[in-house]
C-alpha positions in Angstrom: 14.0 -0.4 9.7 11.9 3.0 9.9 12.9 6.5 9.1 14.1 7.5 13.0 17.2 5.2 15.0 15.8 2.9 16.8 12.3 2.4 14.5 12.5 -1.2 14.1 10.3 -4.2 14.1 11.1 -8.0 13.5 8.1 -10.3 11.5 8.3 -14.0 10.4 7.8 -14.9 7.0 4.5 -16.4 8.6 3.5 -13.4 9.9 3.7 -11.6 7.2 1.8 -13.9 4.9 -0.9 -13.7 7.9 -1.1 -10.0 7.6 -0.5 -9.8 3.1 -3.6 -12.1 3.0 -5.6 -10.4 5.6 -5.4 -6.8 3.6 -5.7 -8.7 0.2 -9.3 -10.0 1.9 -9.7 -6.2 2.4 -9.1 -4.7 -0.9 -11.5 -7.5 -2.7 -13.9 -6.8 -0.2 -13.8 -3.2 -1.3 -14.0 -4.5 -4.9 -10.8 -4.7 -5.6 -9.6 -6.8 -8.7 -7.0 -8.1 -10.7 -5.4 -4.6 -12.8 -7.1 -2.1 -10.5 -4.8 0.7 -9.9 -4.1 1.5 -6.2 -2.6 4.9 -4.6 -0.9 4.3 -1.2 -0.1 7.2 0.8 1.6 6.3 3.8 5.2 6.6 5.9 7.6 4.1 5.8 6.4 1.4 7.8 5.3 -2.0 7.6 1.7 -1.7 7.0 3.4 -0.1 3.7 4.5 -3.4 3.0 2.0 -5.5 3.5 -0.2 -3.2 1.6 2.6 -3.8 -1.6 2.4 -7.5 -1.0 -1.3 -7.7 -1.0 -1.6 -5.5 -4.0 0.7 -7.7 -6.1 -1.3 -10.9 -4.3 -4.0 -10.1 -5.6 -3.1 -8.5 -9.4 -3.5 -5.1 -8.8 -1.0 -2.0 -9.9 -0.2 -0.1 -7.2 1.8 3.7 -7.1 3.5 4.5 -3.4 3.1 8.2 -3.0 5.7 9.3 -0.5 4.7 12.0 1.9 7.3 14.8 0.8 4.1 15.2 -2.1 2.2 18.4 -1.5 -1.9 18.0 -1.5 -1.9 19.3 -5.4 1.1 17.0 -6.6 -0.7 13.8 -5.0 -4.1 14.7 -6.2 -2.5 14.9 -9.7 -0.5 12.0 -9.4 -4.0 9.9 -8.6 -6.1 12.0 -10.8 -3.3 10.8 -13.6 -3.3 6.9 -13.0 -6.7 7.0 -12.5 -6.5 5.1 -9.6 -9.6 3.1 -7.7 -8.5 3.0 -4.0 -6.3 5.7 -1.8 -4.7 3.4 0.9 -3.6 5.8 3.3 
């Protein structure tokens, strides 16, 4: 379910999977690893998802910075965690 009536999507657990592994193949091609830190900046929607799921996959921390943040509060909240990847 999305923020506005009517924002809705349906995904198999297979699909999911598909798309968790795919962006988990993303972030270790970035470089990536097992207790990097990770930012994600984004609305709620299912990429946001996946991006959690391929976080955990792949043993990274990851902090969801919701939108409502001004520019200063989410560049302190990175600059604080020390974070190796904005996924926005």
């Amino acid at each position: 379910e999305g923020n506005e009536p009517g924002d809705s999507a349906k995904i198999t657990y297979s699909e999911l999977l598909h798309k968790v592994c795919q962006f988990a193949n993303v972030l270790r091609s970035q470089g990536v690893k097992k207790g990097d830190r990770i930012s994600i900046y984004m609305p709620m929607i299912l990429e946001l998802v996946v991006a959690m799921l391929a976080c955990a996959r792949i043993g990274a921390l990851h902090s969801v910075v919701f939108a409502g943040f001004s520019a200063d509060s989410l560049c302190e909240r990175i600059l604080d965690c020390s974070c190796s990847l904005l996924i926005t």
